[in-house]
mmCIF file as Biopython writes it, N, C-alpha, C and O atoms, coordinates in Angstrom:
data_model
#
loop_
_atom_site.group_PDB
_atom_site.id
_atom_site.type_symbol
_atom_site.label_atom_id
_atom_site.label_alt_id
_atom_site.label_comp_id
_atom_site.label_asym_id
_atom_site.label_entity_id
_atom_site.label_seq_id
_atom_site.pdbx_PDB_ins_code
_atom_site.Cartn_x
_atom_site.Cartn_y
_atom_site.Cartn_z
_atom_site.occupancy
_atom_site.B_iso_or_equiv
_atom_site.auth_seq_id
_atom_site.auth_asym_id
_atom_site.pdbx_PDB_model_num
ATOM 1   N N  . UNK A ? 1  ? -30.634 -43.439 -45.359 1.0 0.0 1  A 1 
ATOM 2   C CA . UNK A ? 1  ? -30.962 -43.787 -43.999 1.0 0.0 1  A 1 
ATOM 3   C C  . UNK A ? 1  ? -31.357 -42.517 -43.242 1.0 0.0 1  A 1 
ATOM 4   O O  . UNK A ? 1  ? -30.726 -41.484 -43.469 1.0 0.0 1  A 1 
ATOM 5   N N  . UNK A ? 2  ? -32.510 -42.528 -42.224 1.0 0.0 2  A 1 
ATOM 6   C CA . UNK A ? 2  ? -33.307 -41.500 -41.901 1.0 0.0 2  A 1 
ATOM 7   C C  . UNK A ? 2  ? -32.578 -41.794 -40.233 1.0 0.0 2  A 1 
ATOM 8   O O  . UNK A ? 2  ? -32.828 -42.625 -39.360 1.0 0.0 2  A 1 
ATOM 9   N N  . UNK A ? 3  ? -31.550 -40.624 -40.340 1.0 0.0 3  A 1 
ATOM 10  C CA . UNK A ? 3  ? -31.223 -40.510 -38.837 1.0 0.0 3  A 1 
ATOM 11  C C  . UNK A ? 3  ? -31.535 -39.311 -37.642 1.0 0.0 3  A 1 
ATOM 12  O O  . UNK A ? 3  ? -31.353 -38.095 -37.711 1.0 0.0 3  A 1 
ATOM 13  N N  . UNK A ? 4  ? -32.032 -40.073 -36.623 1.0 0.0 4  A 1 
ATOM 14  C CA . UNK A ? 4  ? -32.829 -38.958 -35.853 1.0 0.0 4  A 1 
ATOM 15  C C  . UNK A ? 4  ? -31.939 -38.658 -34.656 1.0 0.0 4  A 1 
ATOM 16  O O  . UNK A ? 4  ? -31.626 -39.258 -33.627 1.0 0.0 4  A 1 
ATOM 17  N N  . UNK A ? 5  ? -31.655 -37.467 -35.218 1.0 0.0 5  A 1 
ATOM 18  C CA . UNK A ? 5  ? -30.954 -36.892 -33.593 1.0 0.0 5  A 1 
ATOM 19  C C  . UNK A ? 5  ? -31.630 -36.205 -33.074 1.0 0.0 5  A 1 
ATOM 20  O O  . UNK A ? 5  ? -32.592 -35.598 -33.544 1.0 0.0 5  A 1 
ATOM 21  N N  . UNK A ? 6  ? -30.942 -36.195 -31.288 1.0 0.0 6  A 1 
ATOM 22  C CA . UNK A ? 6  ? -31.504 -35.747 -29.982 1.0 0.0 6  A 1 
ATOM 23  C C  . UNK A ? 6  ? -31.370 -34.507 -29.908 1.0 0.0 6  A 1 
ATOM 24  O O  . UNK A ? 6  ? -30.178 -34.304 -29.680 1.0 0.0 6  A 1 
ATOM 25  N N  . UNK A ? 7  ? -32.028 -33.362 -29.985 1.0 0.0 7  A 1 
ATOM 26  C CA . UNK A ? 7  ? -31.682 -32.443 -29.799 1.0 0.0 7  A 1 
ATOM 27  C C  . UNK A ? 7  ? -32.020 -31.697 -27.739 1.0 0.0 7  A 1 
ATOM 28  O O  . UNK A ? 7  ? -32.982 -31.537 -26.988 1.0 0.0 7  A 1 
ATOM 29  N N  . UNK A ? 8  ? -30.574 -31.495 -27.714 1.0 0.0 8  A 1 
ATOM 30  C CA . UNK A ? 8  ? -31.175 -31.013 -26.127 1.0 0.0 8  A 1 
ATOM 31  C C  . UNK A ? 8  ? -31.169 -29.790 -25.529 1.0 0.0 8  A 1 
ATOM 32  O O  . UNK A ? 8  ? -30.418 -28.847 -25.776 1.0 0.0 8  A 1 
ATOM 33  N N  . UNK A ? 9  ? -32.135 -29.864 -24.647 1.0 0.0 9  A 1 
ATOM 34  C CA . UNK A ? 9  ? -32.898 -28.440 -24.286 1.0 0.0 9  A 1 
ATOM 35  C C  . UNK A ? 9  ? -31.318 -27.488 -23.662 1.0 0.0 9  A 1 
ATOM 36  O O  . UNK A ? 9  ? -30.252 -28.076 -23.478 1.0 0.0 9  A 1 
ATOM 37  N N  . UNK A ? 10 ? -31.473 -26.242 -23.467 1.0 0.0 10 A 1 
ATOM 38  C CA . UNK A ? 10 ? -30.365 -25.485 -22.927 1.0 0.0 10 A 1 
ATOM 39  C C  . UNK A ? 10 ? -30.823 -25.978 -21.509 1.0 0.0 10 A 1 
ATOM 40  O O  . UNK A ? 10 ? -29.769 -26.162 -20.899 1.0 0.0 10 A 1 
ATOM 41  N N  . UNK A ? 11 ? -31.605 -26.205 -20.896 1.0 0.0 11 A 1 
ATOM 42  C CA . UNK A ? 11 ? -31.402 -26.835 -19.426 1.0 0.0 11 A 1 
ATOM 43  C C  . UNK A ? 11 ? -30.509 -28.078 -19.337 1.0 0.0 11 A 1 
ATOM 44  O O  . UNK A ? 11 ? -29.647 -28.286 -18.483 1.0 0.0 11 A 1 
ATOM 45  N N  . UNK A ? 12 ? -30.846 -28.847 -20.328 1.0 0.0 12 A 1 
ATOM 46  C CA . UNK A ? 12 ? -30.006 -30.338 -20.593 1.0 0.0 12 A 1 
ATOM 47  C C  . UNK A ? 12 ? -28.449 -30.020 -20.598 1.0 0.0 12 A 1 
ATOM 48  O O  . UNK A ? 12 ? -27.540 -30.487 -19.912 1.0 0.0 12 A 1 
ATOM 49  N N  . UNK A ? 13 ? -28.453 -28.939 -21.741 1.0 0.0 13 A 1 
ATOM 50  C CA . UNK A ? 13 ? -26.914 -28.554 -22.014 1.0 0.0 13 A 1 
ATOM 51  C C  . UNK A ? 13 ? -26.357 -28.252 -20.459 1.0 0.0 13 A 1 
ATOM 52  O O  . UNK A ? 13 ? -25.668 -29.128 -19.935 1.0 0.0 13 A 1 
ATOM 53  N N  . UNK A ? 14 ? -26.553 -27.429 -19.963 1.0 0.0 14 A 1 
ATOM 54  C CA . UNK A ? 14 ? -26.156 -27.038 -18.878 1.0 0.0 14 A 1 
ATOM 55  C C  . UNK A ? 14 ? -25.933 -27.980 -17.733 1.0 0.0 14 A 1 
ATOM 56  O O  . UNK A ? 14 ? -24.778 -27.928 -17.310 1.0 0.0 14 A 1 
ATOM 57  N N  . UNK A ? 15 ? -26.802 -28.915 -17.051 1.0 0.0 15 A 1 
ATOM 58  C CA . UNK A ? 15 ? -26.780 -29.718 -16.330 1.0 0.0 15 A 1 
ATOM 59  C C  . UNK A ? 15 ? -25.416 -31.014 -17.158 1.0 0.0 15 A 1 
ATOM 60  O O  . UNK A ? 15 ? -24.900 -31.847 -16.413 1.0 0.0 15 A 1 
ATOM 61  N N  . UNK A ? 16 ? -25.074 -30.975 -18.488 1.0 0.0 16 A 1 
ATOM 62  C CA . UNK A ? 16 ? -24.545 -31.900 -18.799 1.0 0.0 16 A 1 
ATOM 63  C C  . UNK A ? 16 ? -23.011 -31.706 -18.742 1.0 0.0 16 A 1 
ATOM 64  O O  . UNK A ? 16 ? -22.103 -32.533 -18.655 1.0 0.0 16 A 1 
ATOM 65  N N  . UNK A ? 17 ? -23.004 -29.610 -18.857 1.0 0.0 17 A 1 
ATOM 66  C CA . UNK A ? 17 ? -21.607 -29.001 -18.768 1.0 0.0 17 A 1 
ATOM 67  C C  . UNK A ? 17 ? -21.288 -29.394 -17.162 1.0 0.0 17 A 1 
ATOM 68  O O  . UNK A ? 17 ? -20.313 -30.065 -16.824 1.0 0.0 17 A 1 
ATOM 69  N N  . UNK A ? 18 ? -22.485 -28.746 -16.058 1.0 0.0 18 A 1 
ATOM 70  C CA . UNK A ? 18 ? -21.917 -29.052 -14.666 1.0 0.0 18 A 1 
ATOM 71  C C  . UNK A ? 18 ? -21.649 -30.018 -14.417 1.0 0.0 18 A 1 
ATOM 72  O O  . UNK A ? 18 ? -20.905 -30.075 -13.438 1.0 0.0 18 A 1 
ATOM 73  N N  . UNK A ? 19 ? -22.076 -31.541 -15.152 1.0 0.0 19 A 1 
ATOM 74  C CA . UNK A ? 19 ? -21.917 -32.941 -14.722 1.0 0.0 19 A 1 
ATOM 75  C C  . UNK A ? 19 ? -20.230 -32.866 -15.554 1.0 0.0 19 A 1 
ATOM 76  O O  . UNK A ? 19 ? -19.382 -33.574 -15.010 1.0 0.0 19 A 1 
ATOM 77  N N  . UNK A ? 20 ? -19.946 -32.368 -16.321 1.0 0.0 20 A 1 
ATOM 78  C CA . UNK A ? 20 ? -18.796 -32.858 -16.894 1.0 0.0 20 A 1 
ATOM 79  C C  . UNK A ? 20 ? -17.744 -32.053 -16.289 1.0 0.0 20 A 1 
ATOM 80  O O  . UNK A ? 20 ? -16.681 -32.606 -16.572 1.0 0.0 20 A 1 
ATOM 81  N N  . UNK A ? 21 ? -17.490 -30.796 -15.448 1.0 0.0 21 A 1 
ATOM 82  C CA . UNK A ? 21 ? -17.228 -30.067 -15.099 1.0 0.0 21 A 1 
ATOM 83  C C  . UNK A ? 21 ? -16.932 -30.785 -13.740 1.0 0.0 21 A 1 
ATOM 84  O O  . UNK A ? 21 ? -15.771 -30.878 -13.342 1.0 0.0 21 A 1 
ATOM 85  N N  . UNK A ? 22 ? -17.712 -31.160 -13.215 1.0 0.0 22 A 1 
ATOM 86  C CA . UNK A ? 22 ? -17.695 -31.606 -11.958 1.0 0.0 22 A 1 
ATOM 87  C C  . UNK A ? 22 ? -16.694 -33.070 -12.159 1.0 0.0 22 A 1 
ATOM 88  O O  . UNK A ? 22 ? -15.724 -33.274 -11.429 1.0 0.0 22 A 1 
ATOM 89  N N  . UNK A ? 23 ? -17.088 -33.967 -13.203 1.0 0.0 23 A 1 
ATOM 90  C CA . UNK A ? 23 ? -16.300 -35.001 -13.213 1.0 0.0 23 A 1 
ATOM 91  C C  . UNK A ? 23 ? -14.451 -34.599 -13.564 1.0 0.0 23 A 1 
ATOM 92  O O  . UNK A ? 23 ? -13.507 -35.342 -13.296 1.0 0.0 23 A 1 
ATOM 93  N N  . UNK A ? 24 ? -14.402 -33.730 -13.978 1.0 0.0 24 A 1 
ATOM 94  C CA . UNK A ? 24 ? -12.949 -32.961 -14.665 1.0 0.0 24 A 1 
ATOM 95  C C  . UNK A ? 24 ? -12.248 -32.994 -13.003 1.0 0.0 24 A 1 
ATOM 96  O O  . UNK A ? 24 ? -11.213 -33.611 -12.753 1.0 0.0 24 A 1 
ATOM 97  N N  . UNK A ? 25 ? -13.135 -32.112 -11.837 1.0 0.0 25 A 1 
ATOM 98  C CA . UNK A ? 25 ? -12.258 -31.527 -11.006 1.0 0.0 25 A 1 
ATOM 99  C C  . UNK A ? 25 ? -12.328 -32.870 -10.198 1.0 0.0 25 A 1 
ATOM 100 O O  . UNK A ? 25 ? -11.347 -33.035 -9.472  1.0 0.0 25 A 1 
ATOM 101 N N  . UNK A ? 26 ? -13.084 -33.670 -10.171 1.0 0.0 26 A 1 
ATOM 102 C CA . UNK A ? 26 ? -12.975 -34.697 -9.216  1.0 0.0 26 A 1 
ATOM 103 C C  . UNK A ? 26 ? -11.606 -35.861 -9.602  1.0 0.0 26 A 1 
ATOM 104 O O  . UNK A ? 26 ? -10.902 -36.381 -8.736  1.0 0.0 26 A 1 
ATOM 105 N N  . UNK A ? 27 ? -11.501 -36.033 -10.725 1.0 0.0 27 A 1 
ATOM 106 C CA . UNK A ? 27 ? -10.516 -36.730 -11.743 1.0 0.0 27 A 1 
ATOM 107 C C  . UNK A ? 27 ? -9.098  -35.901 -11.393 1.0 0.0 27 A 1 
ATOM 108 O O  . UNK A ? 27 ? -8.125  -36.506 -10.943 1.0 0.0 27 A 1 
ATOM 109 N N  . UNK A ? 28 ? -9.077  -34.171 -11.694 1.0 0.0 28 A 1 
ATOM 110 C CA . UNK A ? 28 ? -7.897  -33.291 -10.881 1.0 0.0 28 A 1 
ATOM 111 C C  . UNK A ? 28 ? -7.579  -34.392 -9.099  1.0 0.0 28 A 1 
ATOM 112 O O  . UNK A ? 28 ? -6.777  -35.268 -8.774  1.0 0.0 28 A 1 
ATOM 113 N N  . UNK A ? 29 ? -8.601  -33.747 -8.481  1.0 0.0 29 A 1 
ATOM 114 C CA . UNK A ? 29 ? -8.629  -33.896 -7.241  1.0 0.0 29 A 1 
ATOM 115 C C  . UNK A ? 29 ? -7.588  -35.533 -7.079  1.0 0.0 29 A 1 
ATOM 116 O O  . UNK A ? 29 ? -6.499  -35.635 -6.514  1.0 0.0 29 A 1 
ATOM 117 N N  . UNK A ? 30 ? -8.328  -36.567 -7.732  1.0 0.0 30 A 1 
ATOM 118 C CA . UNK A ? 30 ? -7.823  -37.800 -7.353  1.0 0.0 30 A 1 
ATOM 119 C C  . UNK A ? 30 ? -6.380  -37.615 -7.987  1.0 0.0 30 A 1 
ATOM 120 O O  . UNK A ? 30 ? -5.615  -38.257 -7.267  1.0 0.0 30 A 1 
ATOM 121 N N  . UNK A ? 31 ? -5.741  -37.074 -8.923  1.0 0.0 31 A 1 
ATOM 122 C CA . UNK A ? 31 ? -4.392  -36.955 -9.470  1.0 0.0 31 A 1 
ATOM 123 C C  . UNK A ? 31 ? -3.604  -36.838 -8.231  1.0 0.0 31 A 1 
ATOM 124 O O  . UNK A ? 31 ? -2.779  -37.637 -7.786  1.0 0.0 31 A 1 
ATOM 125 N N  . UNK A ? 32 ? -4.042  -35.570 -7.687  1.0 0.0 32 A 1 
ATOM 126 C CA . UNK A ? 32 ? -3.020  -34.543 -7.158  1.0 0.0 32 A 1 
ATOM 127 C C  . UNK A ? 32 ? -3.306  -35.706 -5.784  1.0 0.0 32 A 1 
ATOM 128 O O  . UNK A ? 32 ? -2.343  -36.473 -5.755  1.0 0.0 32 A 1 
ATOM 129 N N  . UNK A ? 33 ? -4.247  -36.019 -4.758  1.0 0.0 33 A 1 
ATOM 130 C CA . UNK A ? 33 ? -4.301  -36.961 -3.843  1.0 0.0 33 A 1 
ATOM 131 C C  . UNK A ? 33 ? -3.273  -38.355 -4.063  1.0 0.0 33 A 1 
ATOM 132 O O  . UNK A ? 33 ? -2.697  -38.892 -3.117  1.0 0.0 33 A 1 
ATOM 133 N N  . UNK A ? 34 ? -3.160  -38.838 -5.543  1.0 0.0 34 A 1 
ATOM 134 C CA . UNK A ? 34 ? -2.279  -40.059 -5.634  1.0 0.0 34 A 1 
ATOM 135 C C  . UNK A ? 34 ? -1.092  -39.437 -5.688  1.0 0.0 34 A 1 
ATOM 136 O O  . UNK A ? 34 ? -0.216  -40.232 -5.348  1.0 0.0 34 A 1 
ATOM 137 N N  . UNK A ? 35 ? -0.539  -38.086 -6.035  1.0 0.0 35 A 1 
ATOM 138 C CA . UNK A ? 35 ? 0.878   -38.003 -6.444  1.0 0.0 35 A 1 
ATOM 139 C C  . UNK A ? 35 ? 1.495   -37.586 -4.447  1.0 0.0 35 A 1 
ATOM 140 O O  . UNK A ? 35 ? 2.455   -37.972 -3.780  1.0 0.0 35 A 1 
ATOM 141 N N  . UNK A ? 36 ? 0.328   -36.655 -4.169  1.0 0.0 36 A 1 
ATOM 142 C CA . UNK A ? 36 ? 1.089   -36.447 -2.669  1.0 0.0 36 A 1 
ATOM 143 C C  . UNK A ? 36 ? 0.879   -37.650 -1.847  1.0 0.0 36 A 1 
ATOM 144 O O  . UNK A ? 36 ? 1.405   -37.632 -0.734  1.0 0.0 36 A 1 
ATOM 145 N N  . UNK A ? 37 ? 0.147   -38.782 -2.219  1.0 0.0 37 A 1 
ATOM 146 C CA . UNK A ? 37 ? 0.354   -39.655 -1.279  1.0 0.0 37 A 1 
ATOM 147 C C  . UNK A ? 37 ? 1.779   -40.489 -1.513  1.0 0.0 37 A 1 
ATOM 148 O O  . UNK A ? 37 ? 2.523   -40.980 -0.665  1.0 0.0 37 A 1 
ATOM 149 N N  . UNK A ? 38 ? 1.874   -40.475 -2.720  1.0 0.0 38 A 1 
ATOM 150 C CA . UNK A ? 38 ? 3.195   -41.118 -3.731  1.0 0.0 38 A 1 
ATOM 151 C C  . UNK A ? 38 ? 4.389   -40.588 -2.387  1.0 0.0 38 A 1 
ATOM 152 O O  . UNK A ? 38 ? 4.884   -41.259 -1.482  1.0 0.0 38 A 1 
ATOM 153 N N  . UNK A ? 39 ? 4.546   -39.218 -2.716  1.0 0.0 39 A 1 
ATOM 154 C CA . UNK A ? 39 ? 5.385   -38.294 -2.016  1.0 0.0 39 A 1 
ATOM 155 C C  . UNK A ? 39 ? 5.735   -38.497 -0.777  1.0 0.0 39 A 1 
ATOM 156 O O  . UNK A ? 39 ? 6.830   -38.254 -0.272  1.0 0.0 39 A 1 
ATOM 157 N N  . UNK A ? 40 ? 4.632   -39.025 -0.193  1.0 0.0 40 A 1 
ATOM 158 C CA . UNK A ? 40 ? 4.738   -38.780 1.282   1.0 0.0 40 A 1 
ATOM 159 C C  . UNK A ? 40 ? 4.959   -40.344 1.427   1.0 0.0 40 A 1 
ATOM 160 O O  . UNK A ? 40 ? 5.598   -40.663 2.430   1.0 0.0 40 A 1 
ATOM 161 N N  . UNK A ? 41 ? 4.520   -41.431 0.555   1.0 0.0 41 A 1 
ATOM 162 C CA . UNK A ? 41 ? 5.001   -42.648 0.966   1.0 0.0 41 A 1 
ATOM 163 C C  . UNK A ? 41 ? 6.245   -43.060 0.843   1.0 0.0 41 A 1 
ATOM 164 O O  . UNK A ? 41 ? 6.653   -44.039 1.470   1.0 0.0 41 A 1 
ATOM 165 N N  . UNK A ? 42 ? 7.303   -42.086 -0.309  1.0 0.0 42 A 1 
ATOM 166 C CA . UNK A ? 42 ? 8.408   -42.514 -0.737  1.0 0.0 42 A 1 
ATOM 167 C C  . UNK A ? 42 ? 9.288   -41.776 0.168   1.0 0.0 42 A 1 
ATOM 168 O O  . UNK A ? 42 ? 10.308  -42.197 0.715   1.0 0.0 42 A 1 
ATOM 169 N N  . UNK A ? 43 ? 8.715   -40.532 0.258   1.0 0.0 43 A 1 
ATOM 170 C CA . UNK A ? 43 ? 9.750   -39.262 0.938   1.0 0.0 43 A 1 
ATOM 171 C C  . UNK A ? 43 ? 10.346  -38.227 0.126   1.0 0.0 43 A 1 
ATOM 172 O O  . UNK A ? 43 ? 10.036  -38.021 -1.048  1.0 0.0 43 A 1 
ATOM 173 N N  . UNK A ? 44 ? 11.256  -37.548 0.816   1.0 0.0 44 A 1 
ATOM 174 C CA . UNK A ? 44 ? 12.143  -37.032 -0.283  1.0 0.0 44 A 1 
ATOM 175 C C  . UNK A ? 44 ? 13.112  -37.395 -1.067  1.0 0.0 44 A 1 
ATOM 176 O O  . UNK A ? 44 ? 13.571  -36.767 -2.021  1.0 0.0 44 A 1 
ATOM 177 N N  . UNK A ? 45 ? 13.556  -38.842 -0.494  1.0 0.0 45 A 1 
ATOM 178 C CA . UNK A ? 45 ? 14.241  -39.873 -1.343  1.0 0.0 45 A 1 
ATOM 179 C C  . UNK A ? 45 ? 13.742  -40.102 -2.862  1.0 0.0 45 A 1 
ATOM 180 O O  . UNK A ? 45 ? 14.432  -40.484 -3.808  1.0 0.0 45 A 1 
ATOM 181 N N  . UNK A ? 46 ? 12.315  -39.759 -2.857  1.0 0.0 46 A 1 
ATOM 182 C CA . UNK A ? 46 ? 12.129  -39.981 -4.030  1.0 0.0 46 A 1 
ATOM 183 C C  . UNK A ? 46 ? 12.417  -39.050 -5.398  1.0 0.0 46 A 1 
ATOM 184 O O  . UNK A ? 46 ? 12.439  -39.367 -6.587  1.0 0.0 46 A 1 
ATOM 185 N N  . UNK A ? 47 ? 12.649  -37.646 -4.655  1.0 0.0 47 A 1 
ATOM 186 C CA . UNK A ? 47 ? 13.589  -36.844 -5.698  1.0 0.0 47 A 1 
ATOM 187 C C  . UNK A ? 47 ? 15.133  -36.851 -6.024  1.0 0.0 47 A 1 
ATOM 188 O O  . UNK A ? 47 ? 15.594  -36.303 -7.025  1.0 0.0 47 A 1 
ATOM 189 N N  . UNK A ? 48 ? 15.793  -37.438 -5.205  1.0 0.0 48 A 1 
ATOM 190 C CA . UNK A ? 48 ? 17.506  -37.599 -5.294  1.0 0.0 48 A 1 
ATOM 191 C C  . UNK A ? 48 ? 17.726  -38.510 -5.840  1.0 0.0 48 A 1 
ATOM 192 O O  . UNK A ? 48 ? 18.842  -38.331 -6.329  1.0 0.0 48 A 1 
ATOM 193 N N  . UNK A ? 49 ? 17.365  -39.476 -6.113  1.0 0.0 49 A 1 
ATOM 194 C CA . UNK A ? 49 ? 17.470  -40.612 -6.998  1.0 0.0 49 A 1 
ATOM 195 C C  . UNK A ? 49 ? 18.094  -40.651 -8.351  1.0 0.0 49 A 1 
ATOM 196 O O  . UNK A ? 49 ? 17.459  -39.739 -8.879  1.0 0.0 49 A 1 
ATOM 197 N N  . UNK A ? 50 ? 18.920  -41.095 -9.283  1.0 0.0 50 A 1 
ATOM 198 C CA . UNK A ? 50 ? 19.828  -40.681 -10.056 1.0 0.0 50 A 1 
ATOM 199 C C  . UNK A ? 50 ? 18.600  -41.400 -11.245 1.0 0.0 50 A 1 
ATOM 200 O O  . UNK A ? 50 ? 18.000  -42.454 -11.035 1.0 0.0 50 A 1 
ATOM 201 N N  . UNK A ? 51 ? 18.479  -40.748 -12.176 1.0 0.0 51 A 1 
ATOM 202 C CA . UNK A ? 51 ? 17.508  -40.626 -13.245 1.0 0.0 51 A 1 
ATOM 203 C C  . UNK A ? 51 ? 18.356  -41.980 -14.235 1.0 0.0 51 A 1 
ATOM 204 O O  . UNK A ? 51 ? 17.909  -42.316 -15.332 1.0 0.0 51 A 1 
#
C-alpha cells in the first residue's frame, strides 16, 4: 500500500507549535480559574474538612 504523507513547511510547523502552545496556556488558564473559583465558592471551610 502506497502511503502518502504530508509533509509540512517550517512555516506550517511553527504556526502549528504557536496554535498548540497557545491552546496548552488557555487549558492552564481555565484550570487555575475553576480551582479559585472552587475556593472562593466553598471558602476556607473547604480546607479543614476531615479527609
Amino acid at each position: 500500500m502506497d502511503e502518502e504523507r504530508i509533509v509540512l513547511s517550517e512555516r506550517q510547523k511553527k504556526a502549528q507549535r504557536s496554535r498548540s502552545i497557545a491552546i496548552g496556556l488557555a487549558l492552564a488558564a481555565f484550570v487555575v480559574l475553576v480551582y479559585f473559583g472552587s475556593v472562593l465558592k466553598f471558602g476556607a471551610a473547604l480546607f479543614n474538612r476531615p479527609i
